[in-house]
KELUMKOL-713697 format. One record per residue (C-alpha): residue number from 1; residue in three letters; z, x, y. Coordinates in pm, whole numbers. Layout:
KELUMKOL-713697
(NUM 'ALA' (Z X Y)) ...
***
This chain:
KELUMKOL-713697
(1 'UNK' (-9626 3159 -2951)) (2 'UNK' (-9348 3142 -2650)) (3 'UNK' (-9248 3376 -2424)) (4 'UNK' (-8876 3438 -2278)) (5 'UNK' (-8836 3653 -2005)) (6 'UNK' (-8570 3726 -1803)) (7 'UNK' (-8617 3941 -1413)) (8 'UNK' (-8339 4110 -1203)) (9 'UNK' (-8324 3873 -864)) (10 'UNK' (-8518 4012 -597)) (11 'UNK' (-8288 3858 -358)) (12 'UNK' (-8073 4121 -123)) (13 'UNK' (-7738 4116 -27)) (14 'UNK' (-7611 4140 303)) (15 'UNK' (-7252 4149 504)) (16 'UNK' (-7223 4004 895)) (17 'UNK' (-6972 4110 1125)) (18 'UNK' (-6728 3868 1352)) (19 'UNK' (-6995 3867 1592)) (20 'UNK' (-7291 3762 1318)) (21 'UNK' (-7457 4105 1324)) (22 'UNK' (-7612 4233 975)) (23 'UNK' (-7339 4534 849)) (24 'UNK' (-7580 4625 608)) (25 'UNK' (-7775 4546 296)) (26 'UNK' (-7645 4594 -93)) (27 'UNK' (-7950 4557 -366)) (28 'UNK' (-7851 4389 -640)) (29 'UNK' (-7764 4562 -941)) (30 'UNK' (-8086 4633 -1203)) (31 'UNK' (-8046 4387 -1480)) (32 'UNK' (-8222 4355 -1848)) (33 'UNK' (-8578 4223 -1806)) (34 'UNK' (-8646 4155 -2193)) (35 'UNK' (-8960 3946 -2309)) (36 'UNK' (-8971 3764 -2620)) (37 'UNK' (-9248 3638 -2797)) (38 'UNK' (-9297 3496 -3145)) (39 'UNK' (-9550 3614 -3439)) (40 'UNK' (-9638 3570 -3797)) (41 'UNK' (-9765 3821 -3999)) (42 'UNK' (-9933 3817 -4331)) (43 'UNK' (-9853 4042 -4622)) (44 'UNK' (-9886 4089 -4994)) (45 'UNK' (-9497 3946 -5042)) (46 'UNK' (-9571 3666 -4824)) (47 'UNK' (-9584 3560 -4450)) (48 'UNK' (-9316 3718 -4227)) (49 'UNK' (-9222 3505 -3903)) (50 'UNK' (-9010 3743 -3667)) (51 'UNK' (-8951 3779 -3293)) (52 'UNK' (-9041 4062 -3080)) (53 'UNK' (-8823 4176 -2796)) (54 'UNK' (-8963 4446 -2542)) (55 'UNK' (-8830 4534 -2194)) (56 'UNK' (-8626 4763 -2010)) (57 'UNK' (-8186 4682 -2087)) (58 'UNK' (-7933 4878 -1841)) (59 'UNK' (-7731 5162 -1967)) (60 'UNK' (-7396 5130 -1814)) (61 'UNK' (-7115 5433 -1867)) (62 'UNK' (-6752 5351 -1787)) (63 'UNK' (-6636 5549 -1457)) (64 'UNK' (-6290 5698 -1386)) (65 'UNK' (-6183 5782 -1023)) (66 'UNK' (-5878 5968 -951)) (67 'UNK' (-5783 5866 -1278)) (68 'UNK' (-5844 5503 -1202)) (69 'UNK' (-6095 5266 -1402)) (70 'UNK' (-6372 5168 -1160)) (71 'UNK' (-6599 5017 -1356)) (72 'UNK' (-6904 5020 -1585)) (73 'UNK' (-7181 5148 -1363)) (74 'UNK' (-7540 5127 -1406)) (75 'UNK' (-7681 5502 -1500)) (76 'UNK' (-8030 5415 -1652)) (77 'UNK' (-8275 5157 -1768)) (78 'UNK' (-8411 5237 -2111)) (79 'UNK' (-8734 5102 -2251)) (80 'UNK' (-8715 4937 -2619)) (81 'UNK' (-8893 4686 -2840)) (82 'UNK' (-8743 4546 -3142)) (83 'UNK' (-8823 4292 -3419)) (84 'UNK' (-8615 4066 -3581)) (85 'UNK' (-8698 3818 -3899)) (86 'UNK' (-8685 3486 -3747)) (87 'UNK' (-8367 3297 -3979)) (88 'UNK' (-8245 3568 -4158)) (89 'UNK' (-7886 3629 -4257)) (90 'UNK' (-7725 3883 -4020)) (91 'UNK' (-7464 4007 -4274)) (92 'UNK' (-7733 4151 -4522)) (93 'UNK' (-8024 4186 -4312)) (94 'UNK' (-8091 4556 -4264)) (95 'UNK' (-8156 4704 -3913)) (96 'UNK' (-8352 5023 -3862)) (97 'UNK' (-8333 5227 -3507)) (98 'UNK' (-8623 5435 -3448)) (99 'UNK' (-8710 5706 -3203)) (100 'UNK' (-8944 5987 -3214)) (101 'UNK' (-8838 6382 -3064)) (102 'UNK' (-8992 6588 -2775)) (103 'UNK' (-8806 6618 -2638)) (104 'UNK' (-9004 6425 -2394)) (105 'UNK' (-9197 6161 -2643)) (106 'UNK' (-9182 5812 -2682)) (107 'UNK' (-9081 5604 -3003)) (108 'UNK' (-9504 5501 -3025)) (109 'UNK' (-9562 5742 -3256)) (110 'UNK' (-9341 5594 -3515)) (111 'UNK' (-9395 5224 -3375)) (112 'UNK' (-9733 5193 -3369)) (113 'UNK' (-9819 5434 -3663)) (114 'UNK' (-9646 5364 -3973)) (115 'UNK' (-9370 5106 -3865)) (116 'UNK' (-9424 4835 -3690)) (117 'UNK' (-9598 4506 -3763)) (118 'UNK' (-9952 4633 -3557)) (119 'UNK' (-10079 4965 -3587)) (120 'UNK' (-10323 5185 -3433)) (121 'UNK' (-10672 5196 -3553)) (122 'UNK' (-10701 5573 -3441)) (123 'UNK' (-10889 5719 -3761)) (124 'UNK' (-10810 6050 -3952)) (125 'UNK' (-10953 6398 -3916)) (126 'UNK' (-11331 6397 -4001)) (127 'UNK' (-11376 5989 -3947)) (128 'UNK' (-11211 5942 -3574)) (129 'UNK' (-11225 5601 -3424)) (130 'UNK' (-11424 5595 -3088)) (131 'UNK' (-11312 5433 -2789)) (132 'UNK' (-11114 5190 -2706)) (133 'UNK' (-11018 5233 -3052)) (134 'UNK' (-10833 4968 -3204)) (135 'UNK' (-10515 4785 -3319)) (136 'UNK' (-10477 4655 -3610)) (137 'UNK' (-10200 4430 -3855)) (138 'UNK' (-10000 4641 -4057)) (139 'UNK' (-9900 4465 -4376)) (140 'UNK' (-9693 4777 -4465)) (141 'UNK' (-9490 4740 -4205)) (142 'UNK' (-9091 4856 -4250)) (143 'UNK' (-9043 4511 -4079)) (144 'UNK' (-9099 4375 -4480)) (145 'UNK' (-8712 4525 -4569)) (146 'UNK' (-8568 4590 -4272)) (147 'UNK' (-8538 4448 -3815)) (148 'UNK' (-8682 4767 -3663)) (149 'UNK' (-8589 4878 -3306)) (150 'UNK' (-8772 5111 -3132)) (151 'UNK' (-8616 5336 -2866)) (152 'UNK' (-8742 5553 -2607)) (153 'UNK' (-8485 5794 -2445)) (154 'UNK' (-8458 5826 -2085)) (155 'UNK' (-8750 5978 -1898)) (156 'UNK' (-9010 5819 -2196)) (157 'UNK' (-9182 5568 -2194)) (158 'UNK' (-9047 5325 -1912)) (159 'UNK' (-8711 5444 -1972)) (160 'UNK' (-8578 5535 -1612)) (161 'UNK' (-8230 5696 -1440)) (162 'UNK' (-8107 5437 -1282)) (163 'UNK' (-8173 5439 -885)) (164 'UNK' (-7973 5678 -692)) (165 'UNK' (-7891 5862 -1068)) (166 'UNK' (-8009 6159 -1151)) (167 'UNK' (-8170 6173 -1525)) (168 'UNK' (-8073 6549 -1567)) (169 'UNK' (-7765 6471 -1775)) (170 'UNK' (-7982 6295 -1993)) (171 'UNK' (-8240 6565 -2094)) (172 'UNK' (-8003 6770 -2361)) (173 'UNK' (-7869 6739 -2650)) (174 'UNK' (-7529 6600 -2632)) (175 'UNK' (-7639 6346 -2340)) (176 'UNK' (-7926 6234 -2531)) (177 'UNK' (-7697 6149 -2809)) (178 'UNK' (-7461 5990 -2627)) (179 'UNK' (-7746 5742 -2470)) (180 'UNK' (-7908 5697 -2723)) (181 'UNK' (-7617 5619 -2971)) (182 'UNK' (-7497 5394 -2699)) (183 'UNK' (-7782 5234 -2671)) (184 'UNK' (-7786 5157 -3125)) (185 'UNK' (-7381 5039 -3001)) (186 'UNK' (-7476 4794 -2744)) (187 'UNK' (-7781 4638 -2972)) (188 'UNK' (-7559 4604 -3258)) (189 'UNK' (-7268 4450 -3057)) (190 'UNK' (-7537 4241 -2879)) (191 'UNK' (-7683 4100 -3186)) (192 'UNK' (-7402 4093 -3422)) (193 'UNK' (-7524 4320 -3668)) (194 'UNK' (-7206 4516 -3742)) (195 'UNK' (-7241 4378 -4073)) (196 'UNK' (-7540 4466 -4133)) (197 'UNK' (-7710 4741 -4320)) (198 'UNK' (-7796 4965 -4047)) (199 'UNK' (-8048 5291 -4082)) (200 'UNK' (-8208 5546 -3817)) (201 'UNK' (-8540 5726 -3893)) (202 'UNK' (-8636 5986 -3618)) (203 'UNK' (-8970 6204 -3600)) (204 'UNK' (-8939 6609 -3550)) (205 'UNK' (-8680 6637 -3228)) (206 'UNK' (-8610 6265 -3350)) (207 'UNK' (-8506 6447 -3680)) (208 'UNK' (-8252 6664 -3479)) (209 'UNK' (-8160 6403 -3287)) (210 'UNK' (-8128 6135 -3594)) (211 'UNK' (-7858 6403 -3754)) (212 'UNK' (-7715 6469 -3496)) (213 'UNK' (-7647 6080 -3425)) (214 'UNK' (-7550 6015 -3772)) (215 'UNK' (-7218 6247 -3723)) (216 'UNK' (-7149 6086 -3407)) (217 'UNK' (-7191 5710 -3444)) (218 'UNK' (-6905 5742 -3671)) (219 'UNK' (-6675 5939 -3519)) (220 'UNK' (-6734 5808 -3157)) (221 'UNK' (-6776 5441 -3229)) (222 'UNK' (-6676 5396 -3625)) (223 'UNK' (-7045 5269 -3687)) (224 'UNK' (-7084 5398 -4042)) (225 'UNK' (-7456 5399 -4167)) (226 'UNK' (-7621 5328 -4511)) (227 'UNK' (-7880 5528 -4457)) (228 'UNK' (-8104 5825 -4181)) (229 'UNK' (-8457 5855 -4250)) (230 'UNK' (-8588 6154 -4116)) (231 'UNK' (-8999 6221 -4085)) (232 'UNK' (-9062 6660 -4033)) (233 'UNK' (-8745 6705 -3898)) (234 'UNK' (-8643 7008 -3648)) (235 'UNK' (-8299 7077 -3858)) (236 'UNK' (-8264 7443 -3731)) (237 'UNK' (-8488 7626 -3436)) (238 'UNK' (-8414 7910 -3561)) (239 'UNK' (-8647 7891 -3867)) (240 'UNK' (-8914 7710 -3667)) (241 'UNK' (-8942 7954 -3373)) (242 'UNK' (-9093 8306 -3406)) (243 'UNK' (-8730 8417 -3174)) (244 'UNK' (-8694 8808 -3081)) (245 'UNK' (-8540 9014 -3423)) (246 'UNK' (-8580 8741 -3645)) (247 'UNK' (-8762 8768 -3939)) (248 'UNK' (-8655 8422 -4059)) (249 'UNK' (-8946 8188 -3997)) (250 'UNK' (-9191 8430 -4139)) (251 'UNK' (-9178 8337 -4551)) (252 'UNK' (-9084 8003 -4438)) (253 'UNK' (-9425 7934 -4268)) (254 'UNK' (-9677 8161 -4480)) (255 'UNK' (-9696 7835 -4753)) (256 'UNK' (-9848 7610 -4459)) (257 'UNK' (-10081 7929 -4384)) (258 'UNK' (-10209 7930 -4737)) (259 'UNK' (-10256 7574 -4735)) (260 'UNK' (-10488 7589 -4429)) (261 'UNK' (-10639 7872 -4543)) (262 'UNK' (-10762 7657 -4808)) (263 'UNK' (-10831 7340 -4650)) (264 'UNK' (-11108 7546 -4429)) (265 'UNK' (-11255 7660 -4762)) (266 'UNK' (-11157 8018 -4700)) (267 'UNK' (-10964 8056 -5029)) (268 'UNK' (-11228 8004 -5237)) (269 'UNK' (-11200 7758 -5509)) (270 'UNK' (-10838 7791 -5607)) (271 'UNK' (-10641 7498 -5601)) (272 'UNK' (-10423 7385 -5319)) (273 'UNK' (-10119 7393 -5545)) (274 'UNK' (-10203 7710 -5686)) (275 'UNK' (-10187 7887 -5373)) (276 'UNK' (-9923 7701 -5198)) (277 'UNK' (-9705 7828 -5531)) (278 'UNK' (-9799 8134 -5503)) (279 'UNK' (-9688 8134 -5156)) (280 'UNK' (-9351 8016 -5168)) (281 'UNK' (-9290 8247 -5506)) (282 'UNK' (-9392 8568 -5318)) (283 'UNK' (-9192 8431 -5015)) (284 'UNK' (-8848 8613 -5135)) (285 'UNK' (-9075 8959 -5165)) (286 'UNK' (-9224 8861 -4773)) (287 'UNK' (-8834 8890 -4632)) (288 'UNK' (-8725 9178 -4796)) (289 'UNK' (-9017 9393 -4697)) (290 'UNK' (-8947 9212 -4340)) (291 'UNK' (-8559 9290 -4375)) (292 'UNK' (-8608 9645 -4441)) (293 'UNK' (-8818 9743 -4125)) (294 'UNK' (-8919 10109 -4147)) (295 'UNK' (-8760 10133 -4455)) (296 'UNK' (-9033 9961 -4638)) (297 'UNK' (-9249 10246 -4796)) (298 'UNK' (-9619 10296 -4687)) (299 'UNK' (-9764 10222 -4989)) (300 'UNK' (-9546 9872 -5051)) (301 'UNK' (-9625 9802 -4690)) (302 'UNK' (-9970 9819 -4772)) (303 'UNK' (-9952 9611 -5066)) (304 'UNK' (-9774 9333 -4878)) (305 'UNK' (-10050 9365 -4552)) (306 'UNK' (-10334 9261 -4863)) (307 'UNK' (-10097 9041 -5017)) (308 'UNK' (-10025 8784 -4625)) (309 'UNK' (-10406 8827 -4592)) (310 'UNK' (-10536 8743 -4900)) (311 'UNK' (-10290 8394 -4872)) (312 'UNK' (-10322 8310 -4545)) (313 'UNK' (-10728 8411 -4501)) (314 'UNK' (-10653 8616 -4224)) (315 'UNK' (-10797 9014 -4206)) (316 'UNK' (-10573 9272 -4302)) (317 'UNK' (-10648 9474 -3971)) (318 'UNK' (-10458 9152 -3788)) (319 'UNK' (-10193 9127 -4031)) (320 'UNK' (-10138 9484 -3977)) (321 'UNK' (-10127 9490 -3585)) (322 'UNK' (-9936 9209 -3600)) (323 'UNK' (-9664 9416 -3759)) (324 'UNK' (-9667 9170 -4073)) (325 'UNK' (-9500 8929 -3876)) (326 'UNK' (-9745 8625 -3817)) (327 'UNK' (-9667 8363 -3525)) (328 'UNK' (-9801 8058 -3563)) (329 'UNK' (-9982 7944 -3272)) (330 'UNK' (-10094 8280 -3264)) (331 'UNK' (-10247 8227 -3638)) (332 'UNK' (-10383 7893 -3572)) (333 'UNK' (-10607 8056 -3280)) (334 'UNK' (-10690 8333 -3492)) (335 'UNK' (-10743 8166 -3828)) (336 'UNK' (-11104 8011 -3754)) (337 'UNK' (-11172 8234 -3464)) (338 'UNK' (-11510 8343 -3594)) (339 'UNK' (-11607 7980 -3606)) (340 'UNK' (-11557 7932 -3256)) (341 'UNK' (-11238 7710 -3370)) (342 'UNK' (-10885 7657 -3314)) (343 'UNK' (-10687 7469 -3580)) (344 'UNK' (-10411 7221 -3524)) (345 'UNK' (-10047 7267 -3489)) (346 'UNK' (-9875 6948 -3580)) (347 'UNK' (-10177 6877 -3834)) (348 'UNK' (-10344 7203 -3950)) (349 'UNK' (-10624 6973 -4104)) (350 'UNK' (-10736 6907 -3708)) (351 'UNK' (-10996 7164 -3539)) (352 'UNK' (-11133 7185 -3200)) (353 'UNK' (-11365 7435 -2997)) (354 'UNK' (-11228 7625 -2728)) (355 'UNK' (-11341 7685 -2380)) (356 'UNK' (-11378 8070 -2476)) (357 'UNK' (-11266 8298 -2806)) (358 'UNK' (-11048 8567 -2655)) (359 'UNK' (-10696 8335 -2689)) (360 'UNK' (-10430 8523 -2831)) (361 'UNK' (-10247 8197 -2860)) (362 'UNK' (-10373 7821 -2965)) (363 'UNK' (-10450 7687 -2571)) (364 'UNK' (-10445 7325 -2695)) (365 'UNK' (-10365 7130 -2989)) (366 'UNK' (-10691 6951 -3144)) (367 'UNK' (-10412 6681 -3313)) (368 'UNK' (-10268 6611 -3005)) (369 'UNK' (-10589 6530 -2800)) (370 'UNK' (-10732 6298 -3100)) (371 'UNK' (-10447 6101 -3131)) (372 'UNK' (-10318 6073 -2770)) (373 'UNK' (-10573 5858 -2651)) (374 'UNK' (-10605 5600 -2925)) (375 'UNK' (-10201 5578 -2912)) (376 'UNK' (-10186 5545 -2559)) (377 'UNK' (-10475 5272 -2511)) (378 'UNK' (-10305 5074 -2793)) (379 'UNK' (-9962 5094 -2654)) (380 'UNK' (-10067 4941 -2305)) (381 'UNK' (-10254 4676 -2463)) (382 'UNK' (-9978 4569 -2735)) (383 'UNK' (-9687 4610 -2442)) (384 'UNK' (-9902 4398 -2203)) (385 'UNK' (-10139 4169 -2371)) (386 'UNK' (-9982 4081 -2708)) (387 'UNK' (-9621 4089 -2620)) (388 'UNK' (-9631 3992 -2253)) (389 'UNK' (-9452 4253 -2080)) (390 'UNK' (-9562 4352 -1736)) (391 'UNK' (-9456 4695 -1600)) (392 'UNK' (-9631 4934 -1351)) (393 'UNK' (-9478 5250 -1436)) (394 'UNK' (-9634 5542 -1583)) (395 'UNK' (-9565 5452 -1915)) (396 'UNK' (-9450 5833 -2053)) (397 'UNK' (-9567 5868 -2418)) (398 'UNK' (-9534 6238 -2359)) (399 'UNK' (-9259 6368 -2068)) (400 'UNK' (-9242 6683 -1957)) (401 'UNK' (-9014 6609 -1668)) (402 'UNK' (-8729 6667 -1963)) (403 'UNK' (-8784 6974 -1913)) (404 'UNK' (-8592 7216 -1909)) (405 'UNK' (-8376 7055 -2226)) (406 'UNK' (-8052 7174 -2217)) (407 'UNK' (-7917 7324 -2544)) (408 'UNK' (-7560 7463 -2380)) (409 'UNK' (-7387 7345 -2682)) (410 'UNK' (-7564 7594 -2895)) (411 'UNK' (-7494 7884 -2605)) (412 'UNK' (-7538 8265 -2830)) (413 'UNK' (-7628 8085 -3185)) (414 'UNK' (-7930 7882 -3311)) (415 'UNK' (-7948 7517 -3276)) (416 'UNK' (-7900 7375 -3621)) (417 'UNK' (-7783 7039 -3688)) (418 'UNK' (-7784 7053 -4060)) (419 'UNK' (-7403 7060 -4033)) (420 'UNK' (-7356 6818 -3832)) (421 'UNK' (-7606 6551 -4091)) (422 'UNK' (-7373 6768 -4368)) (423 'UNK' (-7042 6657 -4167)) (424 'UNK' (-7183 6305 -4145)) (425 'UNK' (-7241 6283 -4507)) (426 'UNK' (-6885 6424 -4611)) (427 'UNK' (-6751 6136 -4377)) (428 'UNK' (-6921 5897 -4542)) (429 'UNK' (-6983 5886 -4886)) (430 'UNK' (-7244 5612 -4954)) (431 'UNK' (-7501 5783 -4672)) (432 'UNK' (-7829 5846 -4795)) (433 'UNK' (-8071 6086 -4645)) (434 'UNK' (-8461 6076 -4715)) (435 'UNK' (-8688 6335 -4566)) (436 'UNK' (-9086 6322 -4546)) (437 'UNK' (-9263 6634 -4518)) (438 'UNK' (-9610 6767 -4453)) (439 'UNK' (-9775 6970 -4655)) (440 'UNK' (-10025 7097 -4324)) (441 'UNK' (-9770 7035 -4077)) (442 'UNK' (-9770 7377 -3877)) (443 'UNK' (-9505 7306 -3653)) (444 'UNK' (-9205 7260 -3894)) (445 'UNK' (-9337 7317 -4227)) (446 'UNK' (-9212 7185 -4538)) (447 'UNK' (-9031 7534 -4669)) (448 'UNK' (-8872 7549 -4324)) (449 'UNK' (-8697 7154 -4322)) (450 'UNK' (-8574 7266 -4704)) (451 'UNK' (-8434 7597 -4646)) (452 'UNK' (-8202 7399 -4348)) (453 'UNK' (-8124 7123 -4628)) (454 'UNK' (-8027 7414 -4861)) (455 'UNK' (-7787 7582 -4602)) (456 'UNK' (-7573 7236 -4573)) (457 'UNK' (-7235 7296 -4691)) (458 'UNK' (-7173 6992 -4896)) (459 'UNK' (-7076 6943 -5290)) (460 'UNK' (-7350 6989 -5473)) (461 'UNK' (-7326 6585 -5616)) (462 'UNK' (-7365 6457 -5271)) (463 'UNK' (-7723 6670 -5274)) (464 'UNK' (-7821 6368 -5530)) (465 'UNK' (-7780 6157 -5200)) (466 'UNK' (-8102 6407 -5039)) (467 'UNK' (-8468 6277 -5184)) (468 'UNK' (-8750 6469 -5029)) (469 'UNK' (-9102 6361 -5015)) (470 'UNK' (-9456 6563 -4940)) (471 'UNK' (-9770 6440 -4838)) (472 'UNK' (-10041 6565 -4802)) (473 'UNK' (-10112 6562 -4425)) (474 'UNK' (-9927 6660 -4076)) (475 'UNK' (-9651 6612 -3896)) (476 'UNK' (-9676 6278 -3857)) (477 'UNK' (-9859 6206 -4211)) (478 'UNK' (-9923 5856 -4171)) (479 'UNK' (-10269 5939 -3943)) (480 'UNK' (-10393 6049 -4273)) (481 'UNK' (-10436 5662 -4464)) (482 'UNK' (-10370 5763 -4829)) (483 'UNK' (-10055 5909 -4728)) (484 'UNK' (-9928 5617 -4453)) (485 'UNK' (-9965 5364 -4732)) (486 'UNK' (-9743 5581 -4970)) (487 'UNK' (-9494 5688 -4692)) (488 'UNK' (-9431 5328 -4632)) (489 'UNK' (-9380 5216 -4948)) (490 'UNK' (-9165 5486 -5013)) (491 'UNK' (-8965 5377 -4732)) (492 'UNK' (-8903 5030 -4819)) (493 'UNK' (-8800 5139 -5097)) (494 'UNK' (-8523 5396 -4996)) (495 'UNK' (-8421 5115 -4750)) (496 'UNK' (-8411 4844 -5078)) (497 'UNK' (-8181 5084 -5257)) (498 'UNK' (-7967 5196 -4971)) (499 'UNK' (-7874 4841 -4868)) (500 'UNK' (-7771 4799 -5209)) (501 'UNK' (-7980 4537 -5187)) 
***
């Protein structure tokens, strides 16, 4: 195995006068401090020999003073890793550009958990790995079909505003697109893969960020993709976020209720599908009674208070203070309550205690805090010890100095981006679009990412472009093994045939 690594120079610039005094000092510009190493991986089709690249490249944006070009100055340093197949043909080798959402997370979710060519020994719910937990080969790994590059968006990971920049313009939702998509510009220009299949997959707020970049790679830059993967994507807020007067996310959520209900065993012994059905068929009845406010009769309100309890195991005295209208971090404290036990958010299959049982909301998400560590541990280890790159940052798997995001685009209306992945697909007729869904992922359940795909405004051939996959697990579904082998075959595949390869 051989490294490559290239450092900024250290050295520092400085200006005499006539007289040989020192005018002052000028650092150096930051330059790209990529490390490459060299691997082979063994798999069921067959060794793969590919390169990995990881390091910190400098975002540059052009700069106009007094309407006068002055240059492309340096505005941030963003972290990435990417994998190439070692001799492969540039033209018809696909590339895949992966980031995860937030906003404020790092690309390891998707990296280290279902994509990459090592993975995180982190366990599933029940059967957690102990520390230091563990990292593992992947033989599943996307890298099989397609180069992967992982991003992380400024303010993750070791991604950085450049000195003397601030990263505020950054942290919303047009800058983020328009660093990010310059960063999937200056790759492909880099590497010469504008002939190349080229793909984006993007996790949850990498979902809303994935559609959002398929519109505008093409009409900023004229990079037309073959296909955007996108894993429990955000597609619309609005149906995702219990917002004042809206009785929208409601129906769309009680489904993952049911299915919770019945994971904890408080549903008796009715099957899973049986009561997710009967969830999303009484869903229609759930918004008109909500639509009609203090229209509704007593007697139908009545009906529908034993109706959300009996499907979501809650008691009908909550339902009924809770005015029929169920938020979901508020249900996920309350659902096991009497167990001493909060459930997850992102995975609904997770529990944890709490420090006490009077929470009217979730104070932590059990998911979160069993996958955290194992990710993070592996991450440091991979960056440092298997792929040689030094760094003593912080490296931010999970920011909150994004915060607050700035959605000004979307000022008096919800922030949907299904038009926008609609508009993208209208522009281009050979995109494809897969989404993977959940079936226990509480924060953007399955009925909420397909009432967004059914709102798109597109011909109704160009929904044959649209396959949709559930599994039976979270948010991020590959923690749960069964699923994370199916997920990434089913991948590969929608890669294969979107290459037209």
């Amino acid at each position: 195995m051989t490294d490559e690594k290239s450092t900024s120079s250290e050295q520092t610039e400085t200006t005499t006068t006539a007289s040989g005094d020192v005018a002052g000092t000028k650092k150096p510009e930051p330059a790209d401090d990529l490390v490459t190493t060299r691997h082979t991986l063994h798999t069921p089709d067959g060794d793969l020999t590919y390169s990995a690249t990881t390091g910190r490249i400098v975002l540059r944006q052009e700069v106009v003073k007094d309407e006068k070009y002055d240059g492309r100055k340096p505005k941030a340093e963003v972290s990435i890793t990417y994998y190439t197949l070692d001799d492969a043909d540039v033209t018809s080798r696909p590339v895949t550009f992966a980031f995860n959402g937030g906003p404020g997370s790092s690309s390891v979710w998707l990296h280290l958990g279902v994509l990459g060519p090592r993975r995180v020994d982190s366990g599933d719910v029940g059967d957690l790995t102990a520390p230091p937990y563990g990292l593992v080969d992947n033989p599943e790994t996307l890298l099989r079909v397609s180069d992967l590059v992982f991003i992380d968006p400024v303010s993750t990971g070791y991604s950085r505003a450049a000195e003397g920049e601030q990263a505020t313009p950054f942290h919303g939702f047009t800058g983020d697109l328009e660093s990010v998509g310059e960063i999937i510009r200056l790759w492909t220009s880099r590497h010469d893969r504008w002939m190349s299949p080229k793909f984006l997959i993007g996790e949850s707020y990498g979902g809303t960020r994935g559609a959002g970049l398929a519109e505008y790679l093409q009409t900023r830059f004229g990079l037309f993709l073959n296909g955007v993967m996108l894993v429990a994507p955000a597609l619309n807020m609005e149906a995702l976020f219990d917002g004042e007067h809206s009785n929208l996310p409601h129906p769309l959520f009680l489904p993952v209720y049911a299915a919770t209900a019945h994971y904890h065993g408080l549903l008796g012994d009715r099957s899973l599908d049986d009561v997710v059905a009967e969830a999303r068929d009484w869903a229609g009845t759930y918004a008109s009674v909500l639509a009609r406010g203090a229209r509704v009769p007593d007697d139908e309100r009545a009906a529908a208070v034993t109706k959300i309890a009996s499907l979501t195991g809650l008691g009908e005295d909550y339902v009924d203070r809770a005015n029929l209208r169920l938020e979901h971090t508020r249900v996920y404290a309350e659902l096991l309550r009497a167990r001493r036990l909060v459930t997850g958010r992102l995975d609904t299959r997770f529990t944890g205690p709490a420090d006490h049982y009077l929470h009217e909301q979730m104070p932590y998400d059990p998911f979160i805090t069993a996958i955290s560590g194992p990710y993070t541990a592996a991450l440091h280890h991979y960056l440092r010890g298997e792929l040689g790159y030094e760094h003593d940052a912080v490296y931010e798997v999970l920011s909150h100095h994004v915060h607050p995001w700035s959605y000004k685009e979307f000022e008096g209306k919800a922030v949907d981006v299904a038009d926008r992945l609609a508009t993208a697909m209208i522009l281009n007729p050979h995109l494809q679009v897969h989404i993977a869904m959940g079936r226990y992922d509480g924060g953007v359940p399955v009925e909420a990412i397909e009432y967004s795909l059914d709102q798109m405004a597109i011909p109704a051939s160009y929904r044959e472009r649209i396959e949709t996959r559930v599994y039976p697990a979270g948010h991020m579904m590959y923690i749960h093994p069964e699923s994370r082998v199916a997920q990434a075959a089913d991948l590969a595949a929608f890669v294969r045939r979107a290459s037209n390869r």
